[in-house]
LUMVEX-739425 format. One record per residue (C-alpha): y, z, x; residue in three letters. Coordinates in steps of 0.001 Angstrom, whole numbers, padded with zeros to 6 digits. Layout:
N
<pafi Y="Y" Z="Z" X="X" residuo="ALA"/>
...
This chain:
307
<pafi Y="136601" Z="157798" X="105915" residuo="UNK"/>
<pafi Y="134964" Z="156349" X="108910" residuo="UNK"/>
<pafi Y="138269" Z="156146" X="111068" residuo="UNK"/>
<pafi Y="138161" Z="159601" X="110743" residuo="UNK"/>
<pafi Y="134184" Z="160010" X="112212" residuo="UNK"/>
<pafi Y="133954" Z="159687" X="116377" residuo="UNK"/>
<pafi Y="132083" Z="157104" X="117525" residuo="UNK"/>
<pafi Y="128969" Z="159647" X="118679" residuo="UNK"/>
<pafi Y="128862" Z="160778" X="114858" residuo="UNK"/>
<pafi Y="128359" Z="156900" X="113510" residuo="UNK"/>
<pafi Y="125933" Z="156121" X="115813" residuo="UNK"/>
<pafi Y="123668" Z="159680" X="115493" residuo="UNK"/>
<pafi Y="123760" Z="158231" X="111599" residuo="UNK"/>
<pafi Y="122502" Z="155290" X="112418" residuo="UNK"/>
<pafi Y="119502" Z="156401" X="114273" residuo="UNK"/>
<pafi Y="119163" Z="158369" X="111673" residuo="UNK"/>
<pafi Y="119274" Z="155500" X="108902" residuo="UNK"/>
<pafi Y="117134" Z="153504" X="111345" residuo="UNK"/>
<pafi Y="114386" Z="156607" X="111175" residuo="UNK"/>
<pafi Y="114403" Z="156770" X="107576" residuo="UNK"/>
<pafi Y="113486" Z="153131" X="107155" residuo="UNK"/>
<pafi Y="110928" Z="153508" X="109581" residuo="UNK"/>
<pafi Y="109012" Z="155773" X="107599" residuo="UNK"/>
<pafi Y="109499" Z="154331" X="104214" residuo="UNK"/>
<pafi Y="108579" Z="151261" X="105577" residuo="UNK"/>
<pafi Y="104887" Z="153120" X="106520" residuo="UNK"/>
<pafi Y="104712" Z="153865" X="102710" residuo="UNK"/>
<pafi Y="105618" Z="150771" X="101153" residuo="UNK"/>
<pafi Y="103084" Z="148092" X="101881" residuo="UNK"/>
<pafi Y="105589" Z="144925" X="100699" residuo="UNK"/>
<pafi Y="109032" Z="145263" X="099532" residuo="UNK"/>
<pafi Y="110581" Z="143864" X="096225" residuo="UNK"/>
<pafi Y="114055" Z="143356" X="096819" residuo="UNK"/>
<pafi Y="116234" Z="142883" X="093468" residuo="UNK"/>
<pafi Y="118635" Z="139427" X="093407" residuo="UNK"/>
<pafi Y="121707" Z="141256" X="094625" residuo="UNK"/>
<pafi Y="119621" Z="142619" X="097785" residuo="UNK"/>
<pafi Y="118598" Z="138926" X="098401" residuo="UNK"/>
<pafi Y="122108" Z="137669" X="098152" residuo="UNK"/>
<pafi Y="123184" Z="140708" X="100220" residuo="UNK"/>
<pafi Y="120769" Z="139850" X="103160" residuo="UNK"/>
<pafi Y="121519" Z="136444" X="103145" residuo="UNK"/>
<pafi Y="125239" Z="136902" X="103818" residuo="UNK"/>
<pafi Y="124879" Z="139397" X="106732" residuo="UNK"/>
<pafi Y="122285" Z="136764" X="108041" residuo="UNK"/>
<pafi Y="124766" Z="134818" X="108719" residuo="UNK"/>
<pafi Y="126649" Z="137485" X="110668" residuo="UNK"/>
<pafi Y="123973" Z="138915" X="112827" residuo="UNK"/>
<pafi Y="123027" Z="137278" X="116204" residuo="UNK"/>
<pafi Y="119520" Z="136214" X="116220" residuo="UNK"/>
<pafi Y="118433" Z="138811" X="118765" residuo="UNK"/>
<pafi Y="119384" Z="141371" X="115965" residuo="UNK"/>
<pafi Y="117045" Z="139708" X="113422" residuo="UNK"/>
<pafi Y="113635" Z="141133" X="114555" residuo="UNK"/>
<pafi Y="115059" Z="144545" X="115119" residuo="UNK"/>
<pafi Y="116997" Z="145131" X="112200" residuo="UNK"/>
<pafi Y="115910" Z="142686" X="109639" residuo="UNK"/>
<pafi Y="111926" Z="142795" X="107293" residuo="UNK"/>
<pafi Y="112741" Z="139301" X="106485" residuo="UNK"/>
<pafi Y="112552" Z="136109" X="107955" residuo="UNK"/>
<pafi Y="114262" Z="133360" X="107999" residuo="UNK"/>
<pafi Y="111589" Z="131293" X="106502" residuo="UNK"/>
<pafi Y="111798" Z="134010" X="103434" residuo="UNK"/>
<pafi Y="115669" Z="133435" X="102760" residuo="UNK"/>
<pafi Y="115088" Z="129585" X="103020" residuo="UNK"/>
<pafi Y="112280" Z="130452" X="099767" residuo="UNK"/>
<pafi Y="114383" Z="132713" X="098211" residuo="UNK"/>
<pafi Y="117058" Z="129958" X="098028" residuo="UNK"/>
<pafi Y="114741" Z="127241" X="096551" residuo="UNK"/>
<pafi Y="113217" Z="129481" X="093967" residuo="UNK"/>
<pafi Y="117145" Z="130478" X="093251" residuo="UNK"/>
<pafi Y="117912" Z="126842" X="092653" residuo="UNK"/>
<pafi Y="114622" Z="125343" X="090677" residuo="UNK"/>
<pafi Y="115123" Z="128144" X="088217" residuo="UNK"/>
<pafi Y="118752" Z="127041" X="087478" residuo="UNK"/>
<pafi Y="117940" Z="123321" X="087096" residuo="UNK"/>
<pafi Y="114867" Z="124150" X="085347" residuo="UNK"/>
<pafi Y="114809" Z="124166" X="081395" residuo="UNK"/>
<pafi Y="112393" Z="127043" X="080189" residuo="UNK"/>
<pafi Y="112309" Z="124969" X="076691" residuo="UNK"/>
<pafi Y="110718" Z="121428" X="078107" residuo="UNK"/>
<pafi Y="107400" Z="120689" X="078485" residuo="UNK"/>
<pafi Y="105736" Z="119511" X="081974" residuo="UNK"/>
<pafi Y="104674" Z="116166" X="082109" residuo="UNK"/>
<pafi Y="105129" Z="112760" X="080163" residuo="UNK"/>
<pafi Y="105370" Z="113581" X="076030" residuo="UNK"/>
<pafi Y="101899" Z="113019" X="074130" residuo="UNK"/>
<pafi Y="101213" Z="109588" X="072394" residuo="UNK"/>
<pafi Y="101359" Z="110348" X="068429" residuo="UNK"/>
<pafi Y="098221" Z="109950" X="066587" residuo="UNK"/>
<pafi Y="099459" Z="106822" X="065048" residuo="UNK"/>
<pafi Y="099592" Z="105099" X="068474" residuo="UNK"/>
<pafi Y="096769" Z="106991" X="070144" residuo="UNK"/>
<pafi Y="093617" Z="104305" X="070864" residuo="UNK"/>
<pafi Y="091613" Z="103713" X="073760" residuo="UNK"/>
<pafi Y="093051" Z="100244" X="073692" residuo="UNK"/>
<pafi Y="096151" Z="099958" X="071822" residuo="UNK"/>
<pafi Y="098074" Z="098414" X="074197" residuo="UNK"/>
<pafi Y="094851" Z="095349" X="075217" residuo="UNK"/>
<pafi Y="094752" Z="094993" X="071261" residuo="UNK"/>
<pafi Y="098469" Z="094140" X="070973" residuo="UNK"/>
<pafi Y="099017" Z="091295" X="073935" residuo="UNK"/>
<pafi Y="096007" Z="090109" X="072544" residuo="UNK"/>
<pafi Y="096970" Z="089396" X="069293" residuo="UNK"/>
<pafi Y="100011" Z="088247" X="070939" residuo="UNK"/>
<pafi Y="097805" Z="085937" X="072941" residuo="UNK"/>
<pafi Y="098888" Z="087277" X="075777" residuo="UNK"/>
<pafi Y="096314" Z="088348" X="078848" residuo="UNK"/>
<pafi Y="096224" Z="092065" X="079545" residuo="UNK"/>
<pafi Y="097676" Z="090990" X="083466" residuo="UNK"/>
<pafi Y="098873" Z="087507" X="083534" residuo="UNK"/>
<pafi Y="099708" Z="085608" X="086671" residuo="UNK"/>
<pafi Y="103399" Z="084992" X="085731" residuo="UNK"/>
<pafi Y="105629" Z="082455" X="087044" residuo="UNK"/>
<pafi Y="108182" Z="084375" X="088732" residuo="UNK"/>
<pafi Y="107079" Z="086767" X="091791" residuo="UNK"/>
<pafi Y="106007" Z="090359" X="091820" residuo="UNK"/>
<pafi Y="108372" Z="093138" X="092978" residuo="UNK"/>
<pafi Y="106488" Z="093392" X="095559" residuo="UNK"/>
<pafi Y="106605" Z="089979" X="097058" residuo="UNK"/>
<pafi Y="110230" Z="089376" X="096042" residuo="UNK"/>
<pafi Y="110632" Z="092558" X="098622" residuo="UNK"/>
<pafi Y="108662" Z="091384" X="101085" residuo="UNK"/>
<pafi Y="110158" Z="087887" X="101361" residuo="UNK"/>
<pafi Y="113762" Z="089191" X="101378" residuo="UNK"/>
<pafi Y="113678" Z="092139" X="103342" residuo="UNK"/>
<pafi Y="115968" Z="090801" X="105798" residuo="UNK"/>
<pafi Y="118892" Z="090474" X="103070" residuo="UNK"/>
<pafi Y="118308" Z="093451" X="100834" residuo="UNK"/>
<pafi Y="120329" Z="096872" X="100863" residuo="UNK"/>
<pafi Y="118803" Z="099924" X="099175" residuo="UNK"/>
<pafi Y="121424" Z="102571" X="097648" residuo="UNK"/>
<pafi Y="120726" Z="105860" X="096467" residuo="UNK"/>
<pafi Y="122167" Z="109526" X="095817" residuo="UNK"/>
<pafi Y="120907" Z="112606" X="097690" residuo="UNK"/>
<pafi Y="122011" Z="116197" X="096207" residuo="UNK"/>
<pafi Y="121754" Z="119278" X="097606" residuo="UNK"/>
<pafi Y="122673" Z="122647" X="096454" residuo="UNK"/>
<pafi Y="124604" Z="124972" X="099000" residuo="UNK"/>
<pafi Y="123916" Z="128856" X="099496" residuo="UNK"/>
<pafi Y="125981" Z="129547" X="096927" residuo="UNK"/>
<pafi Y="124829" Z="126838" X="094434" residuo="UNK"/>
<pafi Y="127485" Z="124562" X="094576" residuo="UNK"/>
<pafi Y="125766" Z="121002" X="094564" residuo="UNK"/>
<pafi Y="126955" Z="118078" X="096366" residuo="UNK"/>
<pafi Y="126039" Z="114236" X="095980" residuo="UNK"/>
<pafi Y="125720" Z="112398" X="098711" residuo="UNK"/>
<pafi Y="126094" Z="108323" X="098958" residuo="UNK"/>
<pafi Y="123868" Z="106697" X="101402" residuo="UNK"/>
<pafi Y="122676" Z="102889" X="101949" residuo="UNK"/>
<pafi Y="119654" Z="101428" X="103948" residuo="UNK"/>
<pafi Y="118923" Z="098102" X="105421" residuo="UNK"/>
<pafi Y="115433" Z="096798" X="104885" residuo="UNK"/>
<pafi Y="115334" Z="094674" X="107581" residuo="UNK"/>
<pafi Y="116365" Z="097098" X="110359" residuo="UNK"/>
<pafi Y="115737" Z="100637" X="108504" residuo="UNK"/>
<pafi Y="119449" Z="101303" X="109483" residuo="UNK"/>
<pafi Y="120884" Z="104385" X="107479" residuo="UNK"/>
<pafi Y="124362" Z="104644" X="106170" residuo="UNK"/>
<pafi Y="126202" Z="107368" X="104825" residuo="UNK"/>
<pafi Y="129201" Z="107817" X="102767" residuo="UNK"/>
<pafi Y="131682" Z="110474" X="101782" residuo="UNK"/>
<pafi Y="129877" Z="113594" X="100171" residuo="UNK"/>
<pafi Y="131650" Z="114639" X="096399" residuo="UNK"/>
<pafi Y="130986" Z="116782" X="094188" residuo="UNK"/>
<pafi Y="132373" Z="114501" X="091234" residuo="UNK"/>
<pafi Y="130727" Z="110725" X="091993" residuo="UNK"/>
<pafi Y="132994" Z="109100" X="089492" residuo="UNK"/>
<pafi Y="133880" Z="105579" X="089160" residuo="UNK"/>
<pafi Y="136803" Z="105509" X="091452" residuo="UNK"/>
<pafi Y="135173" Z="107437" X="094404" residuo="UNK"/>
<pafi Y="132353" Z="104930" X="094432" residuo="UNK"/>
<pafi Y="134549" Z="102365" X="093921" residuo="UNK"/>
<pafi Y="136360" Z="103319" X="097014" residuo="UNK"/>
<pafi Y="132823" Z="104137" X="099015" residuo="UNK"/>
<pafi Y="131677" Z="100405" X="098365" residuo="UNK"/>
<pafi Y="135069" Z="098951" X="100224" residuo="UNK"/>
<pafi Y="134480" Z="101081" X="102751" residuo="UNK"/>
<pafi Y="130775" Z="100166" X="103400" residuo="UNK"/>
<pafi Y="132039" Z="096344" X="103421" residuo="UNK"/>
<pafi Y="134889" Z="096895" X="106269" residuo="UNK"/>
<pafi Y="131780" Z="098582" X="108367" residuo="UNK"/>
<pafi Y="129551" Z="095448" X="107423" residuo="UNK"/>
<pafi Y="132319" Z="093131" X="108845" residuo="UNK"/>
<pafi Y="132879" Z="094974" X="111792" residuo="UNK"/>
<pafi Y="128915" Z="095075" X="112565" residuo="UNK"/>
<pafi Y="128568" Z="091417" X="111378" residuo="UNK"/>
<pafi Y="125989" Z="092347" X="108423" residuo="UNK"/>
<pafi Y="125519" Z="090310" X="105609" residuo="UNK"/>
<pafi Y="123487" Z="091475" X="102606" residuo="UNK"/>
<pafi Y="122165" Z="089430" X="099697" residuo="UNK"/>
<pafi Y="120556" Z="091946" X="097187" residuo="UNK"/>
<pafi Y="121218" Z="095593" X="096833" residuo="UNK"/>
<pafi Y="118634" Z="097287" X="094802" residuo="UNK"/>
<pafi Y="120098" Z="100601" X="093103" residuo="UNK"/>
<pafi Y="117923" Z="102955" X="090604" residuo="UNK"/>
<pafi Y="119308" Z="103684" X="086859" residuo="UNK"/>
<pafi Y="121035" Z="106706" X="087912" residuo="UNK"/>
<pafi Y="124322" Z="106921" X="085036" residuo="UNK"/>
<pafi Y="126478" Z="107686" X="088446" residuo="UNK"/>
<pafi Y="126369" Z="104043" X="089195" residuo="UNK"/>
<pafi Y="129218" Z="103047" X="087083" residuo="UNK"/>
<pafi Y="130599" Z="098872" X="086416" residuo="UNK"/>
<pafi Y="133349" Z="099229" X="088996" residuo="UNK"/>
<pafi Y="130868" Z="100274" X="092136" residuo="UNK"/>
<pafi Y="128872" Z="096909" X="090845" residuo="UNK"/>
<pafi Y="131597" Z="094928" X="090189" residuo="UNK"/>
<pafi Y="132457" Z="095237" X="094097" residuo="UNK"/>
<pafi Y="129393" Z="093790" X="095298" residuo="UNK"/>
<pafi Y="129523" Z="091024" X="093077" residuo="UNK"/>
<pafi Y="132722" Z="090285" X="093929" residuo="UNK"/>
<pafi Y="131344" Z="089747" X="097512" residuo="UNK"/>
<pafi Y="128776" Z="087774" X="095962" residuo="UNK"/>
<pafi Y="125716" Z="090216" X="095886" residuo="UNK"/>
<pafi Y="124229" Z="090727" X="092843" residuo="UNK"/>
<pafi Y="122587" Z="094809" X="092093" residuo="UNK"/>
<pafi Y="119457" Z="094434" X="091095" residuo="UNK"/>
<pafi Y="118311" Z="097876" X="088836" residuo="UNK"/>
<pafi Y="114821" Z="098718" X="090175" residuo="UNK"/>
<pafi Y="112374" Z="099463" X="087177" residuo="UNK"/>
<pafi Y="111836" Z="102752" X="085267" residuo="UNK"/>
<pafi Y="110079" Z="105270" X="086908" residuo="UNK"/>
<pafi Y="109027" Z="103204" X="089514" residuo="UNK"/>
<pafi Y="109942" Z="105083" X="093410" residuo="UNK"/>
<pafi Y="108091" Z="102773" X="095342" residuo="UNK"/>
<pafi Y="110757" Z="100167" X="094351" residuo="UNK"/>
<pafi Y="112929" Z="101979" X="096227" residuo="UNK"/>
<pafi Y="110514" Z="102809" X="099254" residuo="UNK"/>
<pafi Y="112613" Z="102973" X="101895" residuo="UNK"/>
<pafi Y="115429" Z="105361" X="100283" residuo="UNK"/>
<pafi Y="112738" Z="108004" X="098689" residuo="UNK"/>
<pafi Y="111261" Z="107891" X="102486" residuo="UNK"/>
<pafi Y="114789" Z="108681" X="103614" residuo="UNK"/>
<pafi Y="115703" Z="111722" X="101164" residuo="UNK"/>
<pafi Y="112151" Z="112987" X="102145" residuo="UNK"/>
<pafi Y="112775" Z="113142" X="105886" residuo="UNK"/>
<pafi Y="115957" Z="113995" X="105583" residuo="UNK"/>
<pafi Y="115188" Z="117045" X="103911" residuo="UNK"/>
<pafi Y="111801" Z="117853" X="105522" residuo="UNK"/>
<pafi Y="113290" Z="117741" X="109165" residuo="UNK"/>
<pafi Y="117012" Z="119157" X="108671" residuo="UNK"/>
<pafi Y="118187" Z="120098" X="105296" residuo="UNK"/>
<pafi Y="115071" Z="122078" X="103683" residuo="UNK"/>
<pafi Y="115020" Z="124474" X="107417" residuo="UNK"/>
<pafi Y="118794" Z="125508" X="106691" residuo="UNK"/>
<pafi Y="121074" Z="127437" X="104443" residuo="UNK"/>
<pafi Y="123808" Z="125033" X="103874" residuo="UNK"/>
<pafi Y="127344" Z="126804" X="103482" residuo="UNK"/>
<pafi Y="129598" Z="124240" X="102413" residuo="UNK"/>
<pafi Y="131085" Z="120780" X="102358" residuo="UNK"/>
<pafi Y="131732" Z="120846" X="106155" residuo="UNK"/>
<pafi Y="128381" Z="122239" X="107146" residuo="UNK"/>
<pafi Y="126618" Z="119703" X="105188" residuo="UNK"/>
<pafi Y="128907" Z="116361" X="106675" residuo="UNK"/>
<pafi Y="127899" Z="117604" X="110324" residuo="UNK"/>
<pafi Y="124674" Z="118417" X="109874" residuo="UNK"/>
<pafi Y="124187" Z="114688" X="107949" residuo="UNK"/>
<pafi Y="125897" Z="112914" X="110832" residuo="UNK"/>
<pafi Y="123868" Z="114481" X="113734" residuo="UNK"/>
<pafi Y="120684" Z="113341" X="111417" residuo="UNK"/>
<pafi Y="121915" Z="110251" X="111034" residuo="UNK"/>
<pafi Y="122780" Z="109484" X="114694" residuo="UNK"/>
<pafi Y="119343" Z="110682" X="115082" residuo="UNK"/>
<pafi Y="117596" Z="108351" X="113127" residuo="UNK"/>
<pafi Y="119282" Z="105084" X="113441" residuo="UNK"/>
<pafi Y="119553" Z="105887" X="117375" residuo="UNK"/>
<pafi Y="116567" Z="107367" X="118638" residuo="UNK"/>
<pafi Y="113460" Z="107417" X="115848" residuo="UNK"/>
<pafi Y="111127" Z="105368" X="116086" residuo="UNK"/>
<pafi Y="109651" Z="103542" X="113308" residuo="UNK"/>
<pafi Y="105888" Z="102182" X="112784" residuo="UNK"/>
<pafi Y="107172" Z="098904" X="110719" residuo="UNK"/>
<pafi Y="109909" Z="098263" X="113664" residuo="UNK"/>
<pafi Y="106584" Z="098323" X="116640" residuo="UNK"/>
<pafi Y="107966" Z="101932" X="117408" residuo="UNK"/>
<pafi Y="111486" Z="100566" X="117945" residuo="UNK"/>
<pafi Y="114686" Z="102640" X="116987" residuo="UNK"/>
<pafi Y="117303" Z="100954" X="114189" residuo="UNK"/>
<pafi Y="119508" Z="100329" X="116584" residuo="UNK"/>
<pafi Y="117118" Z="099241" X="119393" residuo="UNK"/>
<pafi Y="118080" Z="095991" X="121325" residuo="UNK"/>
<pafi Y="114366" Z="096120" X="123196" residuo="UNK"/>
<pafi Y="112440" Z="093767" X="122928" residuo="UNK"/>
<pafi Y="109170" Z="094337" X="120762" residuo="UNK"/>
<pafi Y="106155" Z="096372" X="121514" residuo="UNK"/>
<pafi Y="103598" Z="093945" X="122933" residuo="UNK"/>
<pafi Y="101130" Z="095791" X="120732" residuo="UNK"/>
<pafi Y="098160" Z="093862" X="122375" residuo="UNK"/>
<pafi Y="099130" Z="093884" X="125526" residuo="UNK"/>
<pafi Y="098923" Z="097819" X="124977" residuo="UNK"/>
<pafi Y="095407" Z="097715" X="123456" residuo="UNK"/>
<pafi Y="094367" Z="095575" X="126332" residuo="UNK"/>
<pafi Y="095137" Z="098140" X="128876" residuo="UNK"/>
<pafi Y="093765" Z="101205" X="126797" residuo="UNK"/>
<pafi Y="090890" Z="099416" X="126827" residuo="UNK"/>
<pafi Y="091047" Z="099001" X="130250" residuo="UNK"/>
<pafi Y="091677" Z="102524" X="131154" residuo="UNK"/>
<pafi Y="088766" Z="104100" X="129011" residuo="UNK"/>
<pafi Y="086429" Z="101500" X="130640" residuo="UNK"/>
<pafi Y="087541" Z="102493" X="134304" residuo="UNK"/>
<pafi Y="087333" Z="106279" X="132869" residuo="UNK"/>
<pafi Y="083802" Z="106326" X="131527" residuo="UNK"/>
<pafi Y="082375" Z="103963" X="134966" residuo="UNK"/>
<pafi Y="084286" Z="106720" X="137196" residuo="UNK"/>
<pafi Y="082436" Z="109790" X="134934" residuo="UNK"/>
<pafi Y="079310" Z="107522" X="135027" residuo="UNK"/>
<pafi Y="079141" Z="107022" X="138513" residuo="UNK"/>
């Protein structure tokens, strides 16, 4: 039908279409576009040069990026559960139940035990641990992928592995080896890796590491900051690349991960590292040496403004 229309015709209509939006647009304050008009204007997004977007388009980009995470909490969210932890029964409920029962236990309500804290076994063996952990994401057309990633404590180096959408047993498996042939070739040693109780870890990933020597330690329930340093990676990850795009597929994702990654292990700086870079052969930040000449600078500042 439209091979048949000249060229002046087509375009005459679109003005025309153009005019008509114009003046609906004057009569409806805020648009509610159905799902299908979503999904529709999020595919010709794609196909549109940015110049086009302001002209043509009453969305932004920003409102695509929401429509997608609203698309994918409702299909991982169950309408039937409850928010929050369940409620202690009445049988249980006290306002001390749990300092009545180490005490009749004769045990102290916080003990000093023997063994360290999890937060001084972390601190003294920073320099040997590796943290593992899975970050998924769910493409524009809700397809989720699981990522495989491992960071060094001691240098806040990030490593990534192959992206899947099936982490079984024999992909991990197969990820672990290869993280080991990179270790040798870097000459990095670990002691400790410190996984969460996700059920994708499976005995054969574990059974790797411990075949190198390293035992997995599982971090405790419900307990992020055990895993500091991985949380803090999926969070800037996602806040500085992966939550500002509409990821298409497999391939979009690998390239987006690997210019993130080069750009955190090679050029962001990191507060705990004296503003130094993973990868960073500098020498420290002479962090007094730097407060001695502020201090030197405001002094010489407020004798000039004095004076």
């Amino acid at each position: 039908m439209l091979r048949r229309r000249s060229e002046r015709e087509k375009e005459i209509e679109i003005l025309l279409l153009r005019h008509q939006l114009r003046v609906l647009e004057r009569q409806v304050a805020r648009p509610r576009p159905a799902q299908s008009d979503r999904a529709l204007l999020a595919a010709f997004s794609g196909v549109l040069p940015r110049r086009v977007w302001k002209r043509s388009f009453f969305v932004t980009p920003a409102t695509l990026l929401r429509w997608h995470r609203e698309l994918v909490a409702r299909r991982w969210t169950d309408p039937h559960r409850r928010a929050g932890r369940p409620a202690t029964s009445v049988e249980v409920r006290a306002a001390s139940t749990v300092w009545v029962i180490l005490r009749e236990a004769g045990i102290e309500p916080a003990p000093r035990r023997l063994e360290p804290s999890w937060a001084e076994f972390l601190r003294q063996q920073a320099a040997s641990i590796l943290e593992c952990d899975f970050l998924t994401l769910d493409t524009l057309f809700l397809r989720r992928f699981s990522v495989l990633f491992f960071i060094e404590l001691a240098t806040r180096r990030g490593h990534l592995a192959e992206i899947t959408t099936t982490p079984d047993g024999r992909w991990l498996t197969k990820q672990a080896r290869n993280l080991f042939m990179q270790f040798d070739e870097d000459g990095v040693r670990p002691r400790f890796l410190i996984r969460d109780r996700d059920s994708k870890f499976r005995r054969e990933f574990e059974e790797v590491f411990r075949a190198e020597g390293i035992p997995v330690i599982k971090a405790p329930v419900r307990a992020p900051q055990a895993r500091a340093q991985a949380e803090r990676w999926v969070g800037s990850v996602r806040r500085q690349c992966l939550d500002r795009l509409l990821i298409v597929g497999r391939r979009h994702l690998r390239h987006l991960l690997a210019r993130y990654r080069s750009q955190y292990n090679e050029h962001r700086p990191h507060r705990s590292l004296r503003q130094r870079t993973p990868l960073s052969t500098l020498p420290p930040v002479d962090e007094q040496a730097i407060g001695n000449a502020t201090t030197s600078i405001v002094s010489a500042a407020v004798t000039c403004s004095a004076g």
